[in-house]
N, CA, C and O atoms as a GROMACS GRO file, in nm:
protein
  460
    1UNK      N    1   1.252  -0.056   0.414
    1UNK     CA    2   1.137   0.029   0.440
    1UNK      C    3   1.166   0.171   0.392
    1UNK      O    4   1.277   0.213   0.360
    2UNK      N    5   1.068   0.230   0.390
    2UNK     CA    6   1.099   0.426   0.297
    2UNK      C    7   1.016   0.475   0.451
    2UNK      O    8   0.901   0.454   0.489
    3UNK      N    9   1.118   0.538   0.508
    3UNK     CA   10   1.060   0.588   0.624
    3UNK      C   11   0.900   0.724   0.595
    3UNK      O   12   0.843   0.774   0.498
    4UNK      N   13   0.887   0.734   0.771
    4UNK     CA   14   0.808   0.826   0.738
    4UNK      C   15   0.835   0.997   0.663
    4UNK      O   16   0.951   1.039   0.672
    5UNK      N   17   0.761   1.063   0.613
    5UNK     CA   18   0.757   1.184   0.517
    5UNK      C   19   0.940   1.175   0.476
    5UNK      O   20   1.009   1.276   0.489
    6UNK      N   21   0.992   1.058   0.433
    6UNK     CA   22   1.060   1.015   0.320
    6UNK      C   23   1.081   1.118   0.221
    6UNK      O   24   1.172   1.198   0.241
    7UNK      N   25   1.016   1.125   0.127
    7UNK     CA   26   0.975   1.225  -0.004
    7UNK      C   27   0.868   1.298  -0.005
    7UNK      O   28   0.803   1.321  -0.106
    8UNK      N   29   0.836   1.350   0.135
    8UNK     CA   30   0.772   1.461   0.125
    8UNK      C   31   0.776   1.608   0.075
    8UNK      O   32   0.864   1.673   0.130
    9UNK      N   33   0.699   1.677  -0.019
    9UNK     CA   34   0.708   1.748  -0.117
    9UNK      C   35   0.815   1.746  -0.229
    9UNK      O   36   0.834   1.854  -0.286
   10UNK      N   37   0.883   1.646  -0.266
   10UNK     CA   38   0.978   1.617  -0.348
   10UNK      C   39   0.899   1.618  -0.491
   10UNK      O   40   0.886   1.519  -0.563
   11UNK      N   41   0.843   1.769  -0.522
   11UNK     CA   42   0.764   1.741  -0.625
   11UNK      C   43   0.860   1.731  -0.813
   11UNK      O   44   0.794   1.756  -0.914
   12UNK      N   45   0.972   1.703  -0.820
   12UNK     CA   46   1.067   1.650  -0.886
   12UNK      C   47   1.049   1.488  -0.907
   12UNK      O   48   1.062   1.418  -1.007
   13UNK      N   49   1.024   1.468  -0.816
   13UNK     CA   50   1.007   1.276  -0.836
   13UNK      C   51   0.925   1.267  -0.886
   13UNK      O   52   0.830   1.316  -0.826
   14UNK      N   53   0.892   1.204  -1.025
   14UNK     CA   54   0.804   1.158  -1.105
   14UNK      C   55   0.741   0.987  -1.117
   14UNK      O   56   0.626   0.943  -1.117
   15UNK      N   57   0.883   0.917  -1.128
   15UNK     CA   58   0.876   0.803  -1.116
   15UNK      C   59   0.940   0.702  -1.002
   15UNK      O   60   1.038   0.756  -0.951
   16UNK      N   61   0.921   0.614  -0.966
   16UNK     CA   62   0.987   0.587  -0.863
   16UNK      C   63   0.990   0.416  -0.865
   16UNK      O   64   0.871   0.384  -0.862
   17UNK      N   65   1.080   0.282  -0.869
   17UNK     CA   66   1.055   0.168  -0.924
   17UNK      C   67   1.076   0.142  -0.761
   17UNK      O   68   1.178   0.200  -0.724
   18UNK      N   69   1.006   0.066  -0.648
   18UNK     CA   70   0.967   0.028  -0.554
   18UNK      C   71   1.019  -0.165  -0.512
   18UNK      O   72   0.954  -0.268  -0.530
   19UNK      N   73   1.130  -0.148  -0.467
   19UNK     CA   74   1.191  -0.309  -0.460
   19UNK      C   75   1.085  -0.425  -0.431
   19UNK      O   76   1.000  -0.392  -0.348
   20UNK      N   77   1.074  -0.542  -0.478
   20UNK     CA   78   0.969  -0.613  -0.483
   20UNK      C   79   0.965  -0.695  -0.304
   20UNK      O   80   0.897  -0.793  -0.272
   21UNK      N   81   1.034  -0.637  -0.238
   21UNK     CA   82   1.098  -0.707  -0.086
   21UNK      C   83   1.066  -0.576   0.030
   21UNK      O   84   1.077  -0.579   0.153
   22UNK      N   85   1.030  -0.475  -0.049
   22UNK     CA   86   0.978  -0.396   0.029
   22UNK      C   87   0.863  -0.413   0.118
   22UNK      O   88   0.748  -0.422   0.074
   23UNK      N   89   0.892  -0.417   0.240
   23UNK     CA   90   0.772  -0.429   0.389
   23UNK      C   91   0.649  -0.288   0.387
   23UNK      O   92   0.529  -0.293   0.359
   24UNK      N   93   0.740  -0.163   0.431
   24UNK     CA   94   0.675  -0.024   0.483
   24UNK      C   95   0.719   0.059   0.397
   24UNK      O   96   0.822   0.064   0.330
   25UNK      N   97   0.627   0.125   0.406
   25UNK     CA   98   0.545   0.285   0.354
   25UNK      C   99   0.538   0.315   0.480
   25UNK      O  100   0.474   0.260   0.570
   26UNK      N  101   0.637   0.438   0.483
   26UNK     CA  102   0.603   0.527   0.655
   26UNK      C  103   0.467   0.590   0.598
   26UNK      O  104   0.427   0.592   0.482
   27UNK      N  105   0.410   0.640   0.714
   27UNK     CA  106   0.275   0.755   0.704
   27UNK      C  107   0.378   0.888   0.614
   27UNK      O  108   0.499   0.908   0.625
   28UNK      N  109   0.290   0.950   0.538
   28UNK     CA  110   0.345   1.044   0.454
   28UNK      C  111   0.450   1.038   0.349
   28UNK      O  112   0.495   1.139   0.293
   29UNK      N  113   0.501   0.873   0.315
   29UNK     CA  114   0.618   0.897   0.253
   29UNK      C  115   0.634   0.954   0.122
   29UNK      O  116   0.738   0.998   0.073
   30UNK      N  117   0.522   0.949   0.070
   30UNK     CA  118   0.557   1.062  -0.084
   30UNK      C  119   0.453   1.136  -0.073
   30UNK      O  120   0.390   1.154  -0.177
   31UNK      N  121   0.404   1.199   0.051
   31UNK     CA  122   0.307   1.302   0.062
   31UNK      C  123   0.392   1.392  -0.023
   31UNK      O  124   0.514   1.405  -0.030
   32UNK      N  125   0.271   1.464  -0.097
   32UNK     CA  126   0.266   1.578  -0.214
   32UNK      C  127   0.411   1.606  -0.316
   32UNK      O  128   0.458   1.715  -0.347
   33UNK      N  129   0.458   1.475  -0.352
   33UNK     CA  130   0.578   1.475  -0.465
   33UNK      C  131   0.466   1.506  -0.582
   33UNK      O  132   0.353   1.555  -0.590
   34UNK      N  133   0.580   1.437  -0.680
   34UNK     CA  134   0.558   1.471  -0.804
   34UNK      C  135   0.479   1.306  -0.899
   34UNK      O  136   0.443   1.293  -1.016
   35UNK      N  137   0.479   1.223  -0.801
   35UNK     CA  138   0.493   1.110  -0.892
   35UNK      C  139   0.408   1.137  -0.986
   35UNK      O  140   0.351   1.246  -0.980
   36UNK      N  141   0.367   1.010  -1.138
   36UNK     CA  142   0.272   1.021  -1.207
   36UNK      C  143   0.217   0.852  -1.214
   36UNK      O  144   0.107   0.809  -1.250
   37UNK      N  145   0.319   0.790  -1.173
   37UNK     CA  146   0.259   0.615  -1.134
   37UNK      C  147   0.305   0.616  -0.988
   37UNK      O  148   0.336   0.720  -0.928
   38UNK      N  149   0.308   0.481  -0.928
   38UNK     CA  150   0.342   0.401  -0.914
   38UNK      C  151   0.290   0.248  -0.846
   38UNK      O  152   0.204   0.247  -0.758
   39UNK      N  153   0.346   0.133  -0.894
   39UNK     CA  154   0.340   0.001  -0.869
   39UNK      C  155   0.398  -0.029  -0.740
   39UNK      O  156   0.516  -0.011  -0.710
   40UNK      N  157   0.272  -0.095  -0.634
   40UNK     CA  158   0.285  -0.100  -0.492
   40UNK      C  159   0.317  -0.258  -0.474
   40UNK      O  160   0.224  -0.330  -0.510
   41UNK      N  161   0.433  -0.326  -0.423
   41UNK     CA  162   0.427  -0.471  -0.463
   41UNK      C  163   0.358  -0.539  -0.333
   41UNK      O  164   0.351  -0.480  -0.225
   42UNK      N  165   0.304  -0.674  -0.357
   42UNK     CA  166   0.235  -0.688  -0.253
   42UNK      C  167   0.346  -0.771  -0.129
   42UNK      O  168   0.278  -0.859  -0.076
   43UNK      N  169   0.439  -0.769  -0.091
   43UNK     CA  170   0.543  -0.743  -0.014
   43UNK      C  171   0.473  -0.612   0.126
   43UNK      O  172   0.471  -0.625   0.249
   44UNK      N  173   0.423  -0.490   0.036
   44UNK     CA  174   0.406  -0.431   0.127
   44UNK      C  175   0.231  -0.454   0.178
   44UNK      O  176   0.136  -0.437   0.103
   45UNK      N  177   0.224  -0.486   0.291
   45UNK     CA  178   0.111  -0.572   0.342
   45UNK      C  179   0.006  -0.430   0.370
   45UNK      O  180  -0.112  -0.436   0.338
   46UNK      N  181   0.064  -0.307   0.432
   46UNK     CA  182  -0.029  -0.202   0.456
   46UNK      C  183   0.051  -0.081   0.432
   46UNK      O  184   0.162  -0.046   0.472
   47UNK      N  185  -0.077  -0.002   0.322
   47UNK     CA  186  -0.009   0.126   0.251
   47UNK      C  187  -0.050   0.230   0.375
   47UNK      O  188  -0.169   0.257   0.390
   48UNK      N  189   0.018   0.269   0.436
   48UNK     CA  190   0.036   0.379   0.560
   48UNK      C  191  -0.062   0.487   0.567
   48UNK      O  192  -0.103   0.523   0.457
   49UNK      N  193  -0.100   0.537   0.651
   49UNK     CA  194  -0.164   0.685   0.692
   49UNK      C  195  -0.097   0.793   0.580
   49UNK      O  196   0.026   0.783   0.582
   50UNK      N  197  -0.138   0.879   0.499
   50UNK     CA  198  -0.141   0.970   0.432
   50UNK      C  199  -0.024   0.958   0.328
   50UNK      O  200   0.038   1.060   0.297
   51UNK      N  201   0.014   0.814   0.263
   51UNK     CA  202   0.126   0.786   0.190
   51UNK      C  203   0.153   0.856   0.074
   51UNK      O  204   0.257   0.905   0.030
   52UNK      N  205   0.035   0.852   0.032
   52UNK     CA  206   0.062   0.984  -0.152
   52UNK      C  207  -0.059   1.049  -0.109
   52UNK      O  208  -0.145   1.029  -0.195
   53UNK      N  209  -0.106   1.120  -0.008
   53UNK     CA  210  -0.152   1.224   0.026
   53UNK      C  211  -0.095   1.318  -0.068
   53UNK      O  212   0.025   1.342  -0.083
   54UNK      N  213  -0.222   1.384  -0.147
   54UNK     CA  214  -0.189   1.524  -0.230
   54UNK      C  215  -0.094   1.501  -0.335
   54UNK      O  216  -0.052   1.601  -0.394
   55UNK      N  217  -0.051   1.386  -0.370
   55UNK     CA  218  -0.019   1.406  -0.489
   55UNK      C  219  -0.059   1.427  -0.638
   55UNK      O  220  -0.049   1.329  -0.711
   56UNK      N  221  -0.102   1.541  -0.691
   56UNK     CA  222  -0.205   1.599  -0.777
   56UNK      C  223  -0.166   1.525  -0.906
   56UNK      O  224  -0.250   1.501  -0.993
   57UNK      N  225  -0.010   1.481  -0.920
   57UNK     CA  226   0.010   1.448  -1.022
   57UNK      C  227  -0.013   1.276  -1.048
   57UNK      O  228   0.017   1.224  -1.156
   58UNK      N  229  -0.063   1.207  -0.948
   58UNK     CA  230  -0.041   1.099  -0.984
   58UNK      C  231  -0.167   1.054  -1.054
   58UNK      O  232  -0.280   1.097  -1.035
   59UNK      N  233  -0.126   0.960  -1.137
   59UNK     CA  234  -0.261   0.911  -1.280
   59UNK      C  235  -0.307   0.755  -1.254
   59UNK      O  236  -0.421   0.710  -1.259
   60UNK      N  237  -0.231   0.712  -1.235
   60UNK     CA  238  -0.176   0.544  -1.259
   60UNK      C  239  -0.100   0.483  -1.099
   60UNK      O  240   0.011   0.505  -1.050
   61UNK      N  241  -0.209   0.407  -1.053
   61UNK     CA  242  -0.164   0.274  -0.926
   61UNK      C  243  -0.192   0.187  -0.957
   61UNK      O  244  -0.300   0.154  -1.007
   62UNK      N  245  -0.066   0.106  -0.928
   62UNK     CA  246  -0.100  -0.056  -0.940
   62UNK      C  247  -0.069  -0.146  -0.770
   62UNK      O  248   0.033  -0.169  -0.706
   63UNK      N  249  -0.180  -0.167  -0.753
   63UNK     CA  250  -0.184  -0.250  -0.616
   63UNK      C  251  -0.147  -0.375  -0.646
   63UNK      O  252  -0.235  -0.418  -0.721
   64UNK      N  253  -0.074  -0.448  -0.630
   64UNK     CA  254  -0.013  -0.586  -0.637
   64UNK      C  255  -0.098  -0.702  -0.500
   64UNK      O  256  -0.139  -0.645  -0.398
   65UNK      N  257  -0.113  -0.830  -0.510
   65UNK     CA  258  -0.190  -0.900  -0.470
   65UNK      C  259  -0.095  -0.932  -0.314
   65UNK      O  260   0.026  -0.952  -0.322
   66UNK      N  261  -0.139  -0.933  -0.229
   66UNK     CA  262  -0.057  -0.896  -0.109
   66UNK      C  263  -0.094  -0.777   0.005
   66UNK      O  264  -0.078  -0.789   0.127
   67UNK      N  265  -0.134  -0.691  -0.047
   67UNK     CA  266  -0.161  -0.554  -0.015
   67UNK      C  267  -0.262  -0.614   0.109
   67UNK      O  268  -0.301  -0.730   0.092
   68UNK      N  269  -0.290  -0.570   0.187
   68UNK     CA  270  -0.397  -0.581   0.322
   68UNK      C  271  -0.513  -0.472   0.373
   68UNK      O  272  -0.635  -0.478   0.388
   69UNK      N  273  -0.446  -0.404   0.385
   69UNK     CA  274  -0.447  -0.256   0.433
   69UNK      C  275  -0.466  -0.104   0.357
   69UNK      O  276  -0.354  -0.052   0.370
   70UNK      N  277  -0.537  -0.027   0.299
   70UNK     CA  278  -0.477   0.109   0.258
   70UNK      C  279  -0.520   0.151   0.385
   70UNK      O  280  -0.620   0.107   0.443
   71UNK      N  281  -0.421   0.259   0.440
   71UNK     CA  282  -0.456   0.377   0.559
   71UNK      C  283  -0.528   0.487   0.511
   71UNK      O  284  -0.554   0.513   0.393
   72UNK      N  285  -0.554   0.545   0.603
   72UNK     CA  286  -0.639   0.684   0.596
   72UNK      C  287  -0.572   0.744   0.537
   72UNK      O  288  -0.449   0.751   0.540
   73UNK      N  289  -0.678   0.819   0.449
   73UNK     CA  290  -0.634   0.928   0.367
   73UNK      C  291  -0.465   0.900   0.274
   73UNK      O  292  -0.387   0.991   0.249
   74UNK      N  293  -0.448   0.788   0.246
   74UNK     CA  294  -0.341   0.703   0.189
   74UNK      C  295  -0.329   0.783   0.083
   74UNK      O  296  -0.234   0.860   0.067
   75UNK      N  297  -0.456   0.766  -0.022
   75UNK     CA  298  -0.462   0.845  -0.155
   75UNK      C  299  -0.553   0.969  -0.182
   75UNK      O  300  -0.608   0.975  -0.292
   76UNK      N  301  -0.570   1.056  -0.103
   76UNK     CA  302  -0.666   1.164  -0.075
   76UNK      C  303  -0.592   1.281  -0.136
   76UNK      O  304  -0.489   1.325  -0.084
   77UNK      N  305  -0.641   1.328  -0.240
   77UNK     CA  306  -0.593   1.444  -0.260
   77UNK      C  307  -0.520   1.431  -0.413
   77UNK      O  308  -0.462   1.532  -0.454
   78UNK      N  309  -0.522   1.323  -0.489
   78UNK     CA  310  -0.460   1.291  -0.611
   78UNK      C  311  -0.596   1.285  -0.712
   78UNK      O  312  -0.648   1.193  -0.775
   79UNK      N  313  -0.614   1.374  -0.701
   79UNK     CA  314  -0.677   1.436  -0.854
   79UNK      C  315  -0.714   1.380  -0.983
   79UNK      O  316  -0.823   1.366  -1.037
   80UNK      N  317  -0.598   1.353  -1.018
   80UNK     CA  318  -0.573   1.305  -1.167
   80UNK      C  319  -0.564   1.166  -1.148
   80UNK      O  320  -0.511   1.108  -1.243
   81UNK      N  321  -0.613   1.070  -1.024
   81UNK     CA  322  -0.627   0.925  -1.001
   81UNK      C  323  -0.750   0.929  -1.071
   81UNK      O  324  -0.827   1.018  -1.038
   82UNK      N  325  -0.796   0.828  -1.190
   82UNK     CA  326  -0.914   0.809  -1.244
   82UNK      C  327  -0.980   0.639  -1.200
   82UNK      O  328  -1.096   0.601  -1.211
   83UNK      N  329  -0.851   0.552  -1.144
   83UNK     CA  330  -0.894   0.397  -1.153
   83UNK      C  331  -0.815   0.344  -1.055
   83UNK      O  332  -0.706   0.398  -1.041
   84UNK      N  333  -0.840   0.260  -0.988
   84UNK     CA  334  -0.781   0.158  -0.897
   84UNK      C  335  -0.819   0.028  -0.903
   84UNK      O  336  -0.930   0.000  -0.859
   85UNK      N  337  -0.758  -0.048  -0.943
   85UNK     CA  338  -0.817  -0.206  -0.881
   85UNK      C  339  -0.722  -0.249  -0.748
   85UNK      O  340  -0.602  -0.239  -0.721
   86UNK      N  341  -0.861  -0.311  -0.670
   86UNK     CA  342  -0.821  -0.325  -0.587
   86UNK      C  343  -0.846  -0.491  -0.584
   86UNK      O  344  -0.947  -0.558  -0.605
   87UNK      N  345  -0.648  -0.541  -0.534
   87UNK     CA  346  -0.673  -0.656  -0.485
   87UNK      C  347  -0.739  -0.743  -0.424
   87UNK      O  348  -0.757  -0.707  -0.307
   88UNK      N  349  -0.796  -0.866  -0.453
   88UNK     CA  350  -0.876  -0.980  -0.363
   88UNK      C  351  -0.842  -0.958  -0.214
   88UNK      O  352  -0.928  -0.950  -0.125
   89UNK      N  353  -0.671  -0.946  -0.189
   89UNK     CA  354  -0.597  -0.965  -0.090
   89UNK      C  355  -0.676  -0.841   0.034
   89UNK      O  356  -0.698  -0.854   0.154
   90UNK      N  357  -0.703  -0.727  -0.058
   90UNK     CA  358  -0.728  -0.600   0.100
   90UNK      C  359  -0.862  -0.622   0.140
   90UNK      O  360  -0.961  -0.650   0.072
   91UNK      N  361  -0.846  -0.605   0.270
   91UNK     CA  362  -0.920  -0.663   0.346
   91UNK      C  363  -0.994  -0.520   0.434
   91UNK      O  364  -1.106  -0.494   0.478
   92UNK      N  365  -0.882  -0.460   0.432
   92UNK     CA  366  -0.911  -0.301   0.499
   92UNK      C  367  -0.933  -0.175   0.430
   92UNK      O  368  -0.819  -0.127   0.423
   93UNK      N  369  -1.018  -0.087   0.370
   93UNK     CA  370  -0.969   0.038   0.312
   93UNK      C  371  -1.042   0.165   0.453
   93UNK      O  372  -1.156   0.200   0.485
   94UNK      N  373  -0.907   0.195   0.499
   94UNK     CA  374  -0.953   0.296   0.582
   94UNK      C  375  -1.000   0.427   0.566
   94UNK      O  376  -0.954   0.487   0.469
   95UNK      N  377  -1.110   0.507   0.663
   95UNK     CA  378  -1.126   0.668   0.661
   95UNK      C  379  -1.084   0.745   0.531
   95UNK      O  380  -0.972   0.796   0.520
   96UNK      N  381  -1.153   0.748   0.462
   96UNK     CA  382  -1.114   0.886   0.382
   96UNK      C  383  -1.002   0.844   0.296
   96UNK      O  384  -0.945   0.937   0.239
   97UNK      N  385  -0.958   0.724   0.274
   97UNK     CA  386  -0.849   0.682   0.195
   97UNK      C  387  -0.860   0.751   0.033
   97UNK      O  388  -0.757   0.807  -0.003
   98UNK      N  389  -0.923   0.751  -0.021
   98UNK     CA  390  -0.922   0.803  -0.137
   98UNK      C  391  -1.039   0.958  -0.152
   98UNK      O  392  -1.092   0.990  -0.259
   99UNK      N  393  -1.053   1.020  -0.042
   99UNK     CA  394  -1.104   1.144  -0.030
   99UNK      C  395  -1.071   1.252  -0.157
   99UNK      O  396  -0.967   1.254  -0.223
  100UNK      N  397  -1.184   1.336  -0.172
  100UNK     CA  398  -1.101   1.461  -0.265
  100UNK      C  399  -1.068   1.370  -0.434
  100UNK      O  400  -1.024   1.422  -0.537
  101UNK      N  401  -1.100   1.259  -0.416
  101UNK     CA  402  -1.091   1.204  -0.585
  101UNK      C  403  -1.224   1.199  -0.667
  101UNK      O  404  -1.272   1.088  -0.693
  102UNK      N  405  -1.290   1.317  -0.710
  102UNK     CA  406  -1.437   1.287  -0.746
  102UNK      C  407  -1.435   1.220  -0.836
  102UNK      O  408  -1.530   1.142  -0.839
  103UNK      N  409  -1.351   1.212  -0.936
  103UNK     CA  410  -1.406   1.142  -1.087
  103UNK      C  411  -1.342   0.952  -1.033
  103UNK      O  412  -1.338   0.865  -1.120
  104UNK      N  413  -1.311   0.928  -0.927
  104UNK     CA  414  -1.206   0.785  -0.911
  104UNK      C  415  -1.304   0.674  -0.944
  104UNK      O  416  -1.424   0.678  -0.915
  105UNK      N  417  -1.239   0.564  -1.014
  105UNK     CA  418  -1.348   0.462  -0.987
  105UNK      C  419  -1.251   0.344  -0.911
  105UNK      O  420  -1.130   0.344  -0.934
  106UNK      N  421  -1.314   0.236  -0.812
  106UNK     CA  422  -1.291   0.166  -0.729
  106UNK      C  423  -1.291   0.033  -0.809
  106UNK      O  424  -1.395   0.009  -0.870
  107UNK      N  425  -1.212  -0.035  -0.817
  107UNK     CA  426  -1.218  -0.137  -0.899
  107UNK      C  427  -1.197  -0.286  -0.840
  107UNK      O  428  -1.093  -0.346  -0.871
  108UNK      N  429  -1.278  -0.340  -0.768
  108UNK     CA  430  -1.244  -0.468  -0.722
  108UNK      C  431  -1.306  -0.602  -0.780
  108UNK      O  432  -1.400  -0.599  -0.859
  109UNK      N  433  -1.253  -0.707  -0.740
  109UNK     CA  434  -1.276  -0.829  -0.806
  109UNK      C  435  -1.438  -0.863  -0.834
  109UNK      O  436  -1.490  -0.912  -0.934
  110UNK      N  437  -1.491  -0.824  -0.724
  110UNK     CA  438  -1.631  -0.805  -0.749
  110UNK      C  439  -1.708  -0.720  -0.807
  110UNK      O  440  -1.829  -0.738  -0.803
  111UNK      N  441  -1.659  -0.620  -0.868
  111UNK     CA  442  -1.704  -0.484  -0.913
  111UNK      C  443  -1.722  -0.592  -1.067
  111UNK      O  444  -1.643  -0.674  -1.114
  112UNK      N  445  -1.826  -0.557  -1.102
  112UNK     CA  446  -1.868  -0.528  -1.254
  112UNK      C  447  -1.884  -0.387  -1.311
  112UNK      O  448  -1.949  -0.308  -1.242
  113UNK      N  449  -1.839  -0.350  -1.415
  113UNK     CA  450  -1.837  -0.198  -1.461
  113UNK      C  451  -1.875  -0.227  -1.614
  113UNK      O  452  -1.811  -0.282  -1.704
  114UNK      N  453  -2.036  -0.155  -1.609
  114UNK     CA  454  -2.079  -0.146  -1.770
  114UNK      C  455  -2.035  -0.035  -1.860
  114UNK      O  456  -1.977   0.066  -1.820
  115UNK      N  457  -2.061  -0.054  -1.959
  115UNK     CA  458  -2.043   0.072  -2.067
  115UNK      C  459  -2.153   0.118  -2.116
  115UNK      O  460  -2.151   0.211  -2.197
   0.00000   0.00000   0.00000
């Protein structure tokens, strides 16, 4: 598990490769780093209360099939997030989870997106 506020403001961390056996995401654990990806494996069943909260730099998530859960305000505050697909598997997207992302688009199995 990556406890809670883990890598909080560790805005140096850019990339970060996430063990495929990983359970938990504490609440806050890479609140406001540096990342610019990262790949969430579906191992971890629920992405925590304010997990990449404010991270301005991040561009690129990959939710892996497994996932259950995003928490509040999970991804609120990452800016430069333009896309998400979201797994068949989540079942939950909580409060304000992706708040503060105006341009984001939501991408789920059911979503059709024209050009």
């Amino acid at each position: 598990s990556i406890g809670d506020y883990a890598f909080y403001g560790c805005t140096r961390l850019q990339r970060i490769e996430l063990p495929m056996h990983l359970k938990t995401l504490g609440t806050g654990a890479f609140c406001a780093s540096g990342l610019c990806s990262v790949r969430i494996p579906g191992s971890v069943r629920e992405i925590s209360r304010m997990a990449f909260y404010g991270c301005s730099s991040l561009e690129e998530v990959q939710l892996q099939d497994g996932t259950e859960i995003i928490g509040e305000r999970a991804f609120a505050g990452c800016r430069q997030l333009k896309a998400v697909r979201i797994p068949s598997s989540v079942r939950l997207i909580r409060r304000e989870a992706f708040d503060q992302n105006c341009e984001l688009w939501l991408l789920s199995p059911e979503t059709v997106v024209e050009r």
